[in-house]
N, C-alpha and C positions, 0 to 999 in steps of 0.2 A: 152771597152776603156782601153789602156793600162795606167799603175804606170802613168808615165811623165802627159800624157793628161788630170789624173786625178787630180792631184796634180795642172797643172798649170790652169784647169778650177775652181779648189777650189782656188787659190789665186785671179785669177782675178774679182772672184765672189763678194768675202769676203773681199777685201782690196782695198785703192781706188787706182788707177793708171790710167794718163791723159790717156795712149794711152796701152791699155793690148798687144796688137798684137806687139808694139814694146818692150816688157818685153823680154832681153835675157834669156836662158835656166841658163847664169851664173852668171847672175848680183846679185850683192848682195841686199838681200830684205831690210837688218838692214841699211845696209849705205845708200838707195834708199831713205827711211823712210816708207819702204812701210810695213813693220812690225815692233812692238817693242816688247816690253817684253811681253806684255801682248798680242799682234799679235801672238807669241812666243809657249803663252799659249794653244790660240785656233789652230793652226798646228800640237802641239800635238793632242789635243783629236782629229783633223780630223782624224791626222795616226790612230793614236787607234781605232777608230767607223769604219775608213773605210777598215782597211789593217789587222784589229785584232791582233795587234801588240800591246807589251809595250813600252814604250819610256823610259828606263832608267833614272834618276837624271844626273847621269853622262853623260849620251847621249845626252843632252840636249845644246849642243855646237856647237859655224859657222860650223865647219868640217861639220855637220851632218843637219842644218837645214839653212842654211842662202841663199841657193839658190833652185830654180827648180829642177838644175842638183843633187845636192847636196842629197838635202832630196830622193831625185830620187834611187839614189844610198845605201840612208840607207835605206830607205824601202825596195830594192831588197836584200841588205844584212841580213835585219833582218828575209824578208822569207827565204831567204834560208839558213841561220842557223836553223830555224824552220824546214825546212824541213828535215835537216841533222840530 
């Protein structure tokens, strides 16, 4: 299963949403209400448990987590500074 499929089968799992299959890849999850801070909290530890990745204090911002696409993109970024 690739980054995205994982990420969006961990949200629809974990969070409630009337209709998951119509969850765009960019919608925002905070303004949805589909996460909050505390929503927030467990998306970190999934990245971490599942991508073995740290989530920075500072990383912890919309840029980085407020969408599918989004968090999609920092997890690829963070492998592949890892790898680098």
């Amino acid at each position: 299963m690739d980054v995205k499929s994982t990420i969006r089968q961990f949200v629809t799992e974990n969070f409630y949403l009337p209709d998951p299959a119509a969850l765009d890849d960019n919608a925002s999850l905070i303004d949805l209400g589909v996460v909050d801070s505390t929503g927030v909290l467990e998306v970190i530890s999934f990245l971490e448990g599942t991508f073995e990745l740290t989530v920075k204090e500072d990383e912890t911002v919309p840029e980085n987590l407020d969408s599918i696409a989004r968090i999609t993109a920092y997890v690829e970024r963070k492998r592949l500074a890892a790898a680098a």
